[in-house]
C-alpha positions in Angstrom: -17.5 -23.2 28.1 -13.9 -22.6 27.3 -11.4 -25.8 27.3 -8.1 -25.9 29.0 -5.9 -27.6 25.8 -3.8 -30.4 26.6 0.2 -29.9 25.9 0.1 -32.0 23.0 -2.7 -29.6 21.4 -0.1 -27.0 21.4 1.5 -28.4 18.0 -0.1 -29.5 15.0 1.8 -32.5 14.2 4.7 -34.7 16.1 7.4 -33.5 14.0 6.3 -29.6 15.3 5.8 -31.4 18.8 9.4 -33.0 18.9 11.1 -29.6 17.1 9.6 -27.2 19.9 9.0 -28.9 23.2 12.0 -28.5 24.6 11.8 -24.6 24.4 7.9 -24.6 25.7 8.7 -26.6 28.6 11.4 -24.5 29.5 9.7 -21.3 28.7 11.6 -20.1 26.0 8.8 -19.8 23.8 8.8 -15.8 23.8 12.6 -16.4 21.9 11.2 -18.0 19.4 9.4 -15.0 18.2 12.4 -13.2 17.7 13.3 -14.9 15.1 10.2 -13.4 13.1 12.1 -10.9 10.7 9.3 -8.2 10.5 9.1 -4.3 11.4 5.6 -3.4 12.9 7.2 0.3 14.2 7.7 1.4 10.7 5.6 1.8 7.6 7.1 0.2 4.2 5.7 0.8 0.7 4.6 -2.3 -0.1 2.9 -3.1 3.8 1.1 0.6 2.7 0.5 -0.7 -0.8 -1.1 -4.1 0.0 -3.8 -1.9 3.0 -4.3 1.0 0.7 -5.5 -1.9 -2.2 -8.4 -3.0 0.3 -10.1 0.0 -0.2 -8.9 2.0 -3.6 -8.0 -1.8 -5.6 -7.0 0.4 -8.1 -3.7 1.7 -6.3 -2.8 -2.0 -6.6 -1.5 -0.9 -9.8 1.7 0.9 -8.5 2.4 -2.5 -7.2 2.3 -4.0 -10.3 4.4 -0.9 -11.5 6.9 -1.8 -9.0 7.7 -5.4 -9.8 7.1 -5.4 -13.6 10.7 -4.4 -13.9 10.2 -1.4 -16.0 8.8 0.7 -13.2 5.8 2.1 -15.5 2.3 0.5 -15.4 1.0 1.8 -19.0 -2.3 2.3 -20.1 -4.0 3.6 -23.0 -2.6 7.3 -23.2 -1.3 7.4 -19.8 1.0 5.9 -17.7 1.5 5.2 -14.0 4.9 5.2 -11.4 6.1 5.5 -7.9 8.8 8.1 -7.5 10.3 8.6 -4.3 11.5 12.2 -3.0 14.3 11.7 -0.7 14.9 15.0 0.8 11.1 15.3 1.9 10.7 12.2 2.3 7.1 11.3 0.0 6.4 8.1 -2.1 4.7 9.8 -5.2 2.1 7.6 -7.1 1.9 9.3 -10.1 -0.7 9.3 -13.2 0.8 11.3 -16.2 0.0 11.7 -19.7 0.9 14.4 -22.2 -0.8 17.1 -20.5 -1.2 17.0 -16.8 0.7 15.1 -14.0 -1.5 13.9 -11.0 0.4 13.2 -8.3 -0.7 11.4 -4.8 2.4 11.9 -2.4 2.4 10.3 1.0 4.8 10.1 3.8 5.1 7.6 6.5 6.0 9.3 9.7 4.6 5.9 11.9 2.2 2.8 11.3 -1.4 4.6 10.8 0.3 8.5 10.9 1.0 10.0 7.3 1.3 13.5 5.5 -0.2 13.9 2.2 -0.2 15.7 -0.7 -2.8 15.8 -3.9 -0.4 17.5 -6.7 -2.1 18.7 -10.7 1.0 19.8 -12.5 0.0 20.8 -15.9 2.7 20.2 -18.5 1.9 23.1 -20.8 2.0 25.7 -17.9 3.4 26.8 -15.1 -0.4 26.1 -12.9 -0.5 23.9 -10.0 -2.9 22.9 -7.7 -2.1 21.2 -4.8 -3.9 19.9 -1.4 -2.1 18.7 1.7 -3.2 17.6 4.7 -0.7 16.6 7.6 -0.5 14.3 10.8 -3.4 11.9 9.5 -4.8 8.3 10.0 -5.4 5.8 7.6 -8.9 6.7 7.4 -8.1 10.8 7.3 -5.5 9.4 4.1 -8.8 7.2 2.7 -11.2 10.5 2.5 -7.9 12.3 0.6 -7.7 9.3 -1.8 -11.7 9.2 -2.5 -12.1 13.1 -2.1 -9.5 14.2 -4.3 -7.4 11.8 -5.8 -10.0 9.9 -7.2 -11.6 13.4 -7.9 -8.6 14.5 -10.0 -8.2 11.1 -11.7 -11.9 11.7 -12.7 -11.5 14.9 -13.9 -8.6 14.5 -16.2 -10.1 11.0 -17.7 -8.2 8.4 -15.9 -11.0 6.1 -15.3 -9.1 3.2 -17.1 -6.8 3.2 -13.6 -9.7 3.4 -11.4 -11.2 0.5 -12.6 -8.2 -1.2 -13.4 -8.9 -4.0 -10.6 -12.1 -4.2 -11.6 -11.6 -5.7 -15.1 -8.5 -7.9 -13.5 -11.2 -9.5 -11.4 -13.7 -9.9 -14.8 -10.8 -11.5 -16.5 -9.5 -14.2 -13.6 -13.2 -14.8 -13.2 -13.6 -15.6 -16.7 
């Protein structure tokens, strides 16, 4: 059985009571919301960043690549960094070391609506391979990640960065 709550069950404490009463007596409780300064119309690397991490915990290392002021996450023999192509609009999370670029490049056209782009640039060559797939959901852009990313990451031995979150966890655990 549901209960109808009282007006005073509306606020935590008096002090949230006294500060907002006013306004949701006289029903200007919607304008308070306003005031909340957040776009949920539009996409923003670190909203995508912070969702992605649920699933791939290692792609929380281009966060860390982001705010450790140097704008490269190394590791041993490789290193990792977000570069952003403005004319076509991608965030690139690239893996690079001496010999092959592996690039993951996603745009945002809308909240859960992305183009993609798995990118193997070797260094030595003029080779590429690339895989794109366009107009996709969060979960189409999770079977890209796991289904070639990772696959590429794999292949070229970056397993240090897929388990990177991993051995974060082992250590705060510790």
């Amino acid at each position: 059985m549901k209960k109808i709550k009282k007006f005073l069950e509306f606020f935590d404490t008096e002090d949230l009571r006294n500060q907002h009463e006013i306004q949701y007596l006289s029903g200007k409780v919607g304008d308070m919301a306003r005031n909340i300064d957040h776009n949920f119309k539009d996409e923003t690397l670190h909203n995508f960043l912070q969702k992605i991490s649920y699933k791939f915990p290692f792609m929380s290392a281009f966060i860390e690549s982001c705010t450790n002021g140097i704008g490269v996450k190394q590791f041993n023999g490789f290193r990792t960094y977000i570069n952003k192509d403005d004319k076509e609009g991608f965030f690139n999370f690239v893996v690079t070391d001496d010999k092959v670029f592996v690039v993951l490049g996603v745009k945002f056209n809308s909240i859960n609506n992305y183009d993609s782009h798995v990118l193997v640039d070797y260094v030595d060559s003029d080779d590429q391979e690339i895989f794109e797939k366009n107009n996709i959901s969060t979960d189409e852009l999770n079977v890209v990640i796991a289904y070639y990313f990772i696959e590429k990451l794999n292949q070229f031995d970056f397993d240090e960065l897929i388990e990177f979150e991993v051995d974060n966890l082992k250590t705060k655990l510790n």
